[in-house]
C-alpha positions as CSV (number, residue, x, y, z in Angstrom):
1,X,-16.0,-109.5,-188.2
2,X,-14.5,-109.3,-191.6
3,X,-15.6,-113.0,-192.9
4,X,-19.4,-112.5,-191.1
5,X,-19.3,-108.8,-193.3
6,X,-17.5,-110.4,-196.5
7,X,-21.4,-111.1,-198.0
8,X,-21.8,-107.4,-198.2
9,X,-18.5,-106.8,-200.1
10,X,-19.7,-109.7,-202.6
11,X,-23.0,-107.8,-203.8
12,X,-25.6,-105.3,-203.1
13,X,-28.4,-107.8,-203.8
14,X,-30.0,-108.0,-200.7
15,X,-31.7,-111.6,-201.4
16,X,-28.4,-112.9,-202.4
17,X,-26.7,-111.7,-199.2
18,X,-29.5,-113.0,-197.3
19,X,-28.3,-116.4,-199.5
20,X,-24.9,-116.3,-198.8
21,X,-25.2,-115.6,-194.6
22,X,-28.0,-118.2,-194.5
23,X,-25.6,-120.8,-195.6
24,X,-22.5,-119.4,-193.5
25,X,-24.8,-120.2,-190.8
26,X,-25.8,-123.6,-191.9
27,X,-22.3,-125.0,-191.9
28,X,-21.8,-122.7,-188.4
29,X,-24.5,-124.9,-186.7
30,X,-23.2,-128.2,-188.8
31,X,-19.7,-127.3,-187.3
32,X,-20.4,-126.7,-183.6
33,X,-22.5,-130.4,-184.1
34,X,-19.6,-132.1,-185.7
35,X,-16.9,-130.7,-183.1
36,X,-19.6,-131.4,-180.1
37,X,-19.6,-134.8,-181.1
38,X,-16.1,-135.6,-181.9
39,X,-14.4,-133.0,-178.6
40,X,-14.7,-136.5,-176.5
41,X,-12.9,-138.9,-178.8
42,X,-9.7,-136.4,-179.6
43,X,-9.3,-135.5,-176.3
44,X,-9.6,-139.2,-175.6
45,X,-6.9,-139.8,-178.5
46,X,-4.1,-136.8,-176.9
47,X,-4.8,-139.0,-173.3
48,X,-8.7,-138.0,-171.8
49,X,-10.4,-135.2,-170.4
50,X,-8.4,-134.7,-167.2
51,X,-5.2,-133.8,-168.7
52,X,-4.6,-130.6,-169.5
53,X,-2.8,-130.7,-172.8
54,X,-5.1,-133.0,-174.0
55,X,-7.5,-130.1,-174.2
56,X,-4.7,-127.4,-175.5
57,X,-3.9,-130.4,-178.1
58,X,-7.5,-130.6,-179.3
59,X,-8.0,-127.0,-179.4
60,X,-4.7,-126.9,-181.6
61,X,-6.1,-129.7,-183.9
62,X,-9.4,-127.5,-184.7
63,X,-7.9,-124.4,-184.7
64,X,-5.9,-125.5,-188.1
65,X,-9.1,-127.0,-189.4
66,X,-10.7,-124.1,-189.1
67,X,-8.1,-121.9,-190.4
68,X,-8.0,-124.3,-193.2
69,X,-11.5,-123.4,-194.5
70,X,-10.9,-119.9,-193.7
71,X,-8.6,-119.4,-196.0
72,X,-10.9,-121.1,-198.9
73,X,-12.5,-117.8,-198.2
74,X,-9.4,-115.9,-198.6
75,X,-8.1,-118.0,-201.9
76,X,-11.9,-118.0,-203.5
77,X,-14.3,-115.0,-202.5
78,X,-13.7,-111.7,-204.5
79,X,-15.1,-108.3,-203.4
80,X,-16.9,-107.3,-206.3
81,X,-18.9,-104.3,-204.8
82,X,-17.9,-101.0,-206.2
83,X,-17.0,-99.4,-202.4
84,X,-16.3,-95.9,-202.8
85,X,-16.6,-95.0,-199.2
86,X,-13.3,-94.5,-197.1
87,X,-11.8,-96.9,-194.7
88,X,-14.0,-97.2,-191.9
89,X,-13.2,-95.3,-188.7
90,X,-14.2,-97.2,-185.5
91,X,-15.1,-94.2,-183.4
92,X,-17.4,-92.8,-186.5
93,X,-18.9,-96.5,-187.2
94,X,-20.4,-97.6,-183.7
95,X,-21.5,-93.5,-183.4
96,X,-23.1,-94.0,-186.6
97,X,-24.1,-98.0,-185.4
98,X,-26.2,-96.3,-182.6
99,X,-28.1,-93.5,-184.8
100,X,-29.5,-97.1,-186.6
101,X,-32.3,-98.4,-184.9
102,X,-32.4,-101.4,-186.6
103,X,-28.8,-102.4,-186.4
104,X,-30.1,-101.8,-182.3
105,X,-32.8,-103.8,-183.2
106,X,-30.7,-106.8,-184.6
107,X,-28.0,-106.3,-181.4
108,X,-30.8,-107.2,-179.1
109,X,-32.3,-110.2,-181.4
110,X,-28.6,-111.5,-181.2
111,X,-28.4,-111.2,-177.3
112,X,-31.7,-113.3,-177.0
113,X,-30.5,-115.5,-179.4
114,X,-27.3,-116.4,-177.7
115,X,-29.2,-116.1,-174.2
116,X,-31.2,-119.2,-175.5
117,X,-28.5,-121.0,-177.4
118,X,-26.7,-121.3,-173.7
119,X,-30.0,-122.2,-171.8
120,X,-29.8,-125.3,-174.5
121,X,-25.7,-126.3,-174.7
122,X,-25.8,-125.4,-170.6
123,X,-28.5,-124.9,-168.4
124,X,-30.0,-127.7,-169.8
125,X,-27.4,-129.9,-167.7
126,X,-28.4,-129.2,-164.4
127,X,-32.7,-129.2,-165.4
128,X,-31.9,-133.0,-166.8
129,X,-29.9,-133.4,-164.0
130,X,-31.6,-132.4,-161.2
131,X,-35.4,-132.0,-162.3
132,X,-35.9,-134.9,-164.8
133,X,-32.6,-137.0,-163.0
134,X,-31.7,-138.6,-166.2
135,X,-28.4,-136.4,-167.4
136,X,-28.0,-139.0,-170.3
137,X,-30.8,-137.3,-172.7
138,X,-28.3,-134.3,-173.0
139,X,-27.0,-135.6,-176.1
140,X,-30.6,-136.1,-177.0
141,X,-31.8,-132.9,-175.9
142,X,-29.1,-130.8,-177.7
143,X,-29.2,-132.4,-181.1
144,X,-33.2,-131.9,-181.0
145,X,-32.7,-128.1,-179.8
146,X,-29.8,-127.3,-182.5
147,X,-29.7,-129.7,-185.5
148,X,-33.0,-128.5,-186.9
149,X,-31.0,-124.8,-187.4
150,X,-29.0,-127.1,-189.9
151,X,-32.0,-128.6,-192.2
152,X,-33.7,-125.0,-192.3
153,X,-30.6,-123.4,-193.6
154,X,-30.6,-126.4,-196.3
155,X,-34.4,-125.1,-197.3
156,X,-34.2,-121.3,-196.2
157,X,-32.2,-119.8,-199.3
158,X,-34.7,-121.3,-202.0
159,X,-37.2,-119.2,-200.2
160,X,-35.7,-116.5,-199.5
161,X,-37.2,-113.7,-202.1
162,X,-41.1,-115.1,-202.1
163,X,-41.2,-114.9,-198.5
164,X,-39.7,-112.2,-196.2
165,X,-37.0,-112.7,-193.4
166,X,-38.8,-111.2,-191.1
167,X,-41.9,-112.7,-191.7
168,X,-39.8,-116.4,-191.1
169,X,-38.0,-115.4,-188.2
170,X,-41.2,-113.7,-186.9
171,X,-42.6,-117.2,-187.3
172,X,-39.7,-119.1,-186.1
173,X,-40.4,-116.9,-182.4
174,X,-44.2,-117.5,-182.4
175,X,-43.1,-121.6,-182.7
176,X,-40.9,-121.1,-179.8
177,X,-43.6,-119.4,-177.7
178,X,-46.2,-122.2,-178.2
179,X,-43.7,-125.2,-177.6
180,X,-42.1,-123.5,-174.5
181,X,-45.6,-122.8,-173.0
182,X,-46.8,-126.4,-173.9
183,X,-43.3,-127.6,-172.4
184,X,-44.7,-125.5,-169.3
185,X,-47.4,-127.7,-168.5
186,X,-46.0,-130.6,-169.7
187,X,-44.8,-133.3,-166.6
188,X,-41.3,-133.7,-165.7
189,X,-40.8,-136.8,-166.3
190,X,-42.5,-137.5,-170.1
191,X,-39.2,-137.5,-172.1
192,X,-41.1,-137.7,-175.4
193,X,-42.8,-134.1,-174.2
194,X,-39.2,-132.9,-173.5
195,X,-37.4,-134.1,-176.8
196,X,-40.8,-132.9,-179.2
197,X,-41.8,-129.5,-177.9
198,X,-37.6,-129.3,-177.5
199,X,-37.5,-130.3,-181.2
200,X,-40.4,-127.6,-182.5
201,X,-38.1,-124.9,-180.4
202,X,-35.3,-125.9,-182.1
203,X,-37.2,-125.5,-185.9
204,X,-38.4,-121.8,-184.3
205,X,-34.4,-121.2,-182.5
206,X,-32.8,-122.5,-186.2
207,X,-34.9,-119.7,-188.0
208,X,-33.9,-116.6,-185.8
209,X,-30.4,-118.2,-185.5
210,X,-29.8,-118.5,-188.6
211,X,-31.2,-115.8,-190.6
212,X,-30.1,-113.2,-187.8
213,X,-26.3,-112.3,-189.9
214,X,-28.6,-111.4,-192.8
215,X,-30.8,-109.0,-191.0
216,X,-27.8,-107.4,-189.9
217,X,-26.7,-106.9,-193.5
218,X,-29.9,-105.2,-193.8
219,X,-29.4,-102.5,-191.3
220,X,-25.9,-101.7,-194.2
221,X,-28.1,-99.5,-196.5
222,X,-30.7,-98.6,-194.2
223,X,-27.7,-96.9,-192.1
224,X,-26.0,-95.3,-195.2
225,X,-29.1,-93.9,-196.1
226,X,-30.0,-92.2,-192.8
227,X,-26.2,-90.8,-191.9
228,X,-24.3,-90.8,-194.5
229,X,-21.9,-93.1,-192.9
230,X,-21.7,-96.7,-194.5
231,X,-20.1,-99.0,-191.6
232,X,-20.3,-102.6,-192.4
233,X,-17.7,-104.8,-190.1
234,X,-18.7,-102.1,-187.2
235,X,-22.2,-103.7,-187.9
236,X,-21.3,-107.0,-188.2
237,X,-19.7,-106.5,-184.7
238,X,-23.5,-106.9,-183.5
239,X,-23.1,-110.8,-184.1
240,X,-20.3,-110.9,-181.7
241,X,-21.4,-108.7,-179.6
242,X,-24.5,-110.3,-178.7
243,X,-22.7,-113.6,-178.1
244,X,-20.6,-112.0,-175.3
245,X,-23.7,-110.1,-173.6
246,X,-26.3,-112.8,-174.4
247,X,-23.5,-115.5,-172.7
248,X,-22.4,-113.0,-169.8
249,X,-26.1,-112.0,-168.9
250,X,-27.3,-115.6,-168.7
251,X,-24.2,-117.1,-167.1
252,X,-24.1,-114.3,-164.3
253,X,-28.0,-114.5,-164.0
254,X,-28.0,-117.8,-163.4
255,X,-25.0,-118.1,-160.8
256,X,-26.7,-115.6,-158.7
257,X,-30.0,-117.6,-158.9
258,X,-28.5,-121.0,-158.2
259,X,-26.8,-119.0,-154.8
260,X,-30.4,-117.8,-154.2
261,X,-32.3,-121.6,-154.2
262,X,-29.0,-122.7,-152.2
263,X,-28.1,-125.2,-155.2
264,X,-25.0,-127.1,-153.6
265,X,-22.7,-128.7,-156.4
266,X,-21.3,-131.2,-154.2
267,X,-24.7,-132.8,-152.9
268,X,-25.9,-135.8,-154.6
269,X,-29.1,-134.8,-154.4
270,X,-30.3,-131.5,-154.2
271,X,-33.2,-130.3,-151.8
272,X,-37.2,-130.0,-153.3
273,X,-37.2,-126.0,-153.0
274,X,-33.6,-125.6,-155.2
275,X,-35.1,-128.3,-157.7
276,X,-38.2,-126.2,-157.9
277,X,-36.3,-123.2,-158.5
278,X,-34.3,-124.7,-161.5
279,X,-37.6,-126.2,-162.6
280,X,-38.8,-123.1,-163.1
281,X,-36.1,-120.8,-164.3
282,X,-35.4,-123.5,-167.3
283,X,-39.3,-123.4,-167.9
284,X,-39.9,-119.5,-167.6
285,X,-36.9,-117.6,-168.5
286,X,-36.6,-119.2,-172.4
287,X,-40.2,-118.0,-172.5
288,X,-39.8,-114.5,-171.0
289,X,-36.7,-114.0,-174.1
290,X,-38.9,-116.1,-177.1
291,X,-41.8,-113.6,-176.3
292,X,-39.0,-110.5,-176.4
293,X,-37.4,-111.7,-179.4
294,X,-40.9,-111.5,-181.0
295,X,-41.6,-108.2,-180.2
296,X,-37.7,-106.9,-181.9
297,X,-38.8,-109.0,-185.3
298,X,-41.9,-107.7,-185.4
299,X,-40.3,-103.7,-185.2
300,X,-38.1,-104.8,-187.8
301,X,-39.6,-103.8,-190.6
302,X,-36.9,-102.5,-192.9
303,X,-36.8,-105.2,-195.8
304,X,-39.9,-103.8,-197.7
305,X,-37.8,-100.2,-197.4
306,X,-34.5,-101.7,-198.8
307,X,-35.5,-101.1,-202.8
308,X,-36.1,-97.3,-202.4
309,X,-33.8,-96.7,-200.0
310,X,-30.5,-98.9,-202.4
311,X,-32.3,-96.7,-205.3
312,X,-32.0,-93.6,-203.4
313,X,-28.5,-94.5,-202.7
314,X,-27.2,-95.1,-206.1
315,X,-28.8,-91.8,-207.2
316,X,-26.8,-90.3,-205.0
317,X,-23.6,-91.6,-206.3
318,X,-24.5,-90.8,-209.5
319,X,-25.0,-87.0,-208.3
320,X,-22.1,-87.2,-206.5
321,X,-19.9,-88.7,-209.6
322,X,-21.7,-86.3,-211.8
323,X,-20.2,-83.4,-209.5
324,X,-17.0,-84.6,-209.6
325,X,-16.2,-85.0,-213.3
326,X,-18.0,-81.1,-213.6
């Protein structure tokens, strides 16, 4: 929470917040590629998948990596916003979180997002499995559903400023409606159909995905403005929080559908009506949540408010310093 809110301590210029989270997001997507690819060979190295320290070994190994270019951030970022506001008091914070209906707005958006980011690292598996029988384009069919996230965020900051985030991310759900309902009545069994309307989902996924942290920052001023109250890592919190209810709601949903079509884990083949059923929960569901996620972008309309509502702000510190030195 307090790296994913650090842009916010860095500067009040929204675009250049926007800037900063896009990027965060860029190596985020460039990292979860770069340890999906490499998991397999490390564990391979500390002696293969079945052994369990192999995995507490690899974890190890990333974990100091990680911390490693966390603590660039720690060494090289300064807070250069003038914060005048107190320490921030949880309680207060997520009382003050729920009077914002965009931070609500963004919470949901992050919930779809993560529901669809496990639909492609997950419940992809048992649709190329059992549907298409050919579990080998998973590596295909995950770097076509998450690498584009990492070319966008290479082009999305230059733009940022002449075009609106919620006008790209808007965009970024209309493309996933189109290539999920062309994906609908495209055949099982055309792989090219699967990797490109996979591929223009990923584009749409890699807009919303990555430009959701600076939406949150958003909802900051918007919130100050309307209580009183700035809360920034209680806001940030939305990020998080939408991982754990987007993950929990799919992986729950799911597990109670497979029981439903009678899906059998240790059959070799699985029977035509529980192969219909996962035919048609990987085809619908992503479309069902694409189509919500458009709806929440297109109620978030708070960017064109931000420059009167950061000018009414400052005015009011002004007042508020002018009282005090009276």
């Amino acid at each position: 929470m307090a790296h994913a809110s650090l842009p916010t301590y860095v500067t009040n210029d929204s675009i250049e917040r926007s800037k900063m989270l896009a990027i965060s997001m860029l190596f985020a997507a460039a990292t979860q590629s770069v340890v999906a690819g490499y998991i397999l060979p490390v564990l391979n190295f500390f002696g293969g998948m079945q052994n369990r320290m192999a995995w507490i070994k690899a974890t190890i190994l990333f974990g100091f990596i990680g911390c490693a270019f966390l603590f660039l951030s720690v060494i090289f970022v300064k807070e250069r916003v003038d914060n005048t506001a107190p320490p921030e008091n949880m309680l207060q914070g997520v009382k003050a979180a729920f009077k914002n209906k965009y931070w609500i707005l963004t919470l949901l958006l992050n919930i779809c997002n993560n529901v669809i980011l496990i639909f492609n690292l997950q419940i992809s598996v048992y649709y190329l499995k059992d549907v298409v029988e050919n579990p080998g384009l998973m590596a295909a069919f995950v770097s076509v559903s998450n690498l584009p996230g990492v070319v966008l965020m290479l082009i999305v900051p230059a733009v940022l400023g002449k075009v609106s985030k919620r006008t790209i991310v808007f965009g970024g759900t209309i493309l996933m409606i189109i290539s999920q309902i062309a994906f609908i009545f495209s055949p099982s069994d055309n792989v090219t159909l699967l990797l490109g309307t996979g591929l223009l989902r990923g584009i749409g996924f890699g807009l919303s995905m990555g430009l959701a942290g600076a939406m949150i920052a958003d909802c900051i001023d918007y919130g100050e403005w309307k209580t009183g109250i700035r809360v920034q890592g209680v806001l940030f919190s939305a990020n998080s929080v939408g991982q754990k209810i987007g993950q929990g709601i799919l992986t729950s949903l799911f597990g109670f559908f497979l029981t439903i079509i009678g899906y059998d884990g240790l059959k070799a083949v699985q029977s035509a009506q529980t192969i219909q059923g996962i035919n048609l929960f990987f085809k619908y569901v992503p479309l069902i949540f694409a189509i919500i996620m458009a709806v929440i972008v297109y109620l978030f309309n708070v960017e064109k408010k931000l420059p009167d509502i950061q000018k009414e702000l400052e005015n009011r510190k002004l007042s508020s310093q002018t009282k005090n030195e009276a």
